[in-house]
C-alpha positions as CSV (number, residue, x, y, z in Angstrom):
1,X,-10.6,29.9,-17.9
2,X,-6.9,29.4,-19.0
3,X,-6.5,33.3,-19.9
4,X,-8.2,34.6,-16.7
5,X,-6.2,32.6,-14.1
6,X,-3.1,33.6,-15.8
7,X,-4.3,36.9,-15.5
8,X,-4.8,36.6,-12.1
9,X,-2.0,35.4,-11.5
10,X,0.0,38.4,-13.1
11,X,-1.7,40.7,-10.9
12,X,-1.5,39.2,-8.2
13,X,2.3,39.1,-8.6
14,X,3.0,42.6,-10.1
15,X,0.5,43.7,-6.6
16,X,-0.2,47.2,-7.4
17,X,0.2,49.6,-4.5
18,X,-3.6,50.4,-5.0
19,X,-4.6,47.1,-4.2
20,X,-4.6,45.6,-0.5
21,X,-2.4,42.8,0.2
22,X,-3.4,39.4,0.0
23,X,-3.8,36.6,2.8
24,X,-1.8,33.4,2.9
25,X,-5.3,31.6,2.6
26,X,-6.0,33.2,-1.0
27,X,-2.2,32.4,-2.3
28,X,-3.2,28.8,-1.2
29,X,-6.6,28.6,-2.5
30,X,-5.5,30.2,-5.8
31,X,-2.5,27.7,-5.8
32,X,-5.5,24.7,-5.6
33,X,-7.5,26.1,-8.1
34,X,-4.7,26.8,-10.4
35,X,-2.9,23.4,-10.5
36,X,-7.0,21.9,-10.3
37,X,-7.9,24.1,-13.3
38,X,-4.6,24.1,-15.5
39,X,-4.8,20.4,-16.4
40,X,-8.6,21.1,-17.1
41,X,-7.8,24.0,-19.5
42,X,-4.9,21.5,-21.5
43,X,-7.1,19.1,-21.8
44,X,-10.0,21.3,-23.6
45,X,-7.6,23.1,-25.7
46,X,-6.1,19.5,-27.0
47,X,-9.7,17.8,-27.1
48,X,-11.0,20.6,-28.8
49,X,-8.0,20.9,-31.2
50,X,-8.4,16.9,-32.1
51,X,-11.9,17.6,-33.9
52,X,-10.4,20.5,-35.9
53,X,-7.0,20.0,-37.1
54,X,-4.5,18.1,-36.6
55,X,-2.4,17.8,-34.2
56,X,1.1,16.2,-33.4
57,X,1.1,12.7,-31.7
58,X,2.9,14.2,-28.9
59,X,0.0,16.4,-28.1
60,X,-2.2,13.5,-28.0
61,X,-0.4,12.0,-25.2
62,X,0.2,15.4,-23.4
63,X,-3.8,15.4,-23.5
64,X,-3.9,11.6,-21.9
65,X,-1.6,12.3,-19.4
66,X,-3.6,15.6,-18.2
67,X,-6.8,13.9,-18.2
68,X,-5.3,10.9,-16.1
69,X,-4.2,13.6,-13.6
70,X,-7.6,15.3,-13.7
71,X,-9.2,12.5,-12.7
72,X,-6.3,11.5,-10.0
73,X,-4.2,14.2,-8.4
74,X,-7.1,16.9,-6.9
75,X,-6.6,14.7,-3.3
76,X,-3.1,14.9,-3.7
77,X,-3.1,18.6,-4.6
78,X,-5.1,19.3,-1.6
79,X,-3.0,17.4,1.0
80,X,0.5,19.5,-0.9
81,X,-1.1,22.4,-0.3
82,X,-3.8,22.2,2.8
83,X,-2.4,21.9,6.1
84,X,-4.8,21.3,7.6
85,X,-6.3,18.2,5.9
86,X,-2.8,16.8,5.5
87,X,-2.5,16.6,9.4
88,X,-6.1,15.4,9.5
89,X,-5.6,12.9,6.9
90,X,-2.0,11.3,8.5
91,X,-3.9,11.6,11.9
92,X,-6.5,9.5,10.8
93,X,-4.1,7.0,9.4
94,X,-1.8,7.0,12.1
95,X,-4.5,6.0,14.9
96,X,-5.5,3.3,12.2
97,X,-2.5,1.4,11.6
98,X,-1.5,1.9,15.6
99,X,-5.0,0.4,16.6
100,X,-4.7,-2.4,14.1
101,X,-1.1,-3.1,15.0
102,X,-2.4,-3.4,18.6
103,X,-5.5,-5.5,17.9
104,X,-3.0,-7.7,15.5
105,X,-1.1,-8.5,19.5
106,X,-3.9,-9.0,20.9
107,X,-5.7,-11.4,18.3
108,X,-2.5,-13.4,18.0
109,X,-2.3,-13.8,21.7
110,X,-6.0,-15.0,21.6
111,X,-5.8,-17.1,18.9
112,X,-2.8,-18.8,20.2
113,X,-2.5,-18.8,23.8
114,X,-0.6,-21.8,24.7
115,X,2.4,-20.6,22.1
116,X,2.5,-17.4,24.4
117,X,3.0,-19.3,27.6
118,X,5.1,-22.1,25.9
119,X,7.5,-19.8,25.0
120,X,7.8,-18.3,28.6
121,X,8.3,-22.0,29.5
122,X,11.0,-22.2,27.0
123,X,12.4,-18.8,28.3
124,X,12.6,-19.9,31.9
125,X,14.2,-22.8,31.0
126,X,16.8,-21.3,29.0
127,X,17.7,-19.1,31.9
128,X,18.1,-21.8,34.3
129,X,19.7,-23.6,32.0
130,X,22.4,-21.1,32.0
131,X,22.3,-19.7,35.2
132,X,23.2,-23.6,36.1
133,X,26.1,-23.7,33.8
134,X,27.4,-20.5,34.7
């Protein structure tokens, strides 16, 4: 698959006058597929390698690493380069952490109600207080 996306790739960039242009949805899509698919294709190649010959120690790890992002960065791939998720996804945690922060208010305020109101005491006081020595 390694060969035939970097194939892809080179035609799509040399974009002969014969063929029509391309949409900003297929440069994304092939964007997706090519980070996705790259780190697949390394890790094969250095698997594969393993049982035959060889290789360096630093290959090894190269191999560890890509499989660690196989398994970890196709969300984070698709929020870089969908839009529309990303706003989705930050929606969706936005309203989350505003509704908790407000339920957090009010649960504290239920939980404790006669700290609310003795602070206002303590509040009012204070003000009198000074509005006295003033």
């Amino acid at each position: 698959m390694g060969p035939a996306y970097g194939i892809l790739c080179v035609v799509l960039y040399l974009k002969p006058k014969n063929l029509p242009t391309i949409t900003k949805l297929q440069k994304v899509m092939l964007m997706q597929s090519l980070a996705i698919c790259f780190e697949m294709f390394i890790v094969a190649i250095v698997y594969v390698g393993n049982q035959w010959i060889s290789v360096p120690e630093i290959m090894t790890k190269i191999e560890h690493i890509a499989l660690i992002c196989v398994h970890g960065d196709t969300p984070i791939v698709y929020l870089l380069f969908n839009k529309t998720l990303r706003k989705q996804s930050f929606g969706c945690i936005k309203g989350y952490v505003f509704k908790s922060a407000k339920d957090a208010k009010h649960l504290a305020a239920y939980v404790y109600p006669r700290r609310h109101h003795r602070v206002q005491n303590l509040e009012n006081q204070y003000t009198a207080q000074n509005g006295a020595n003033a």
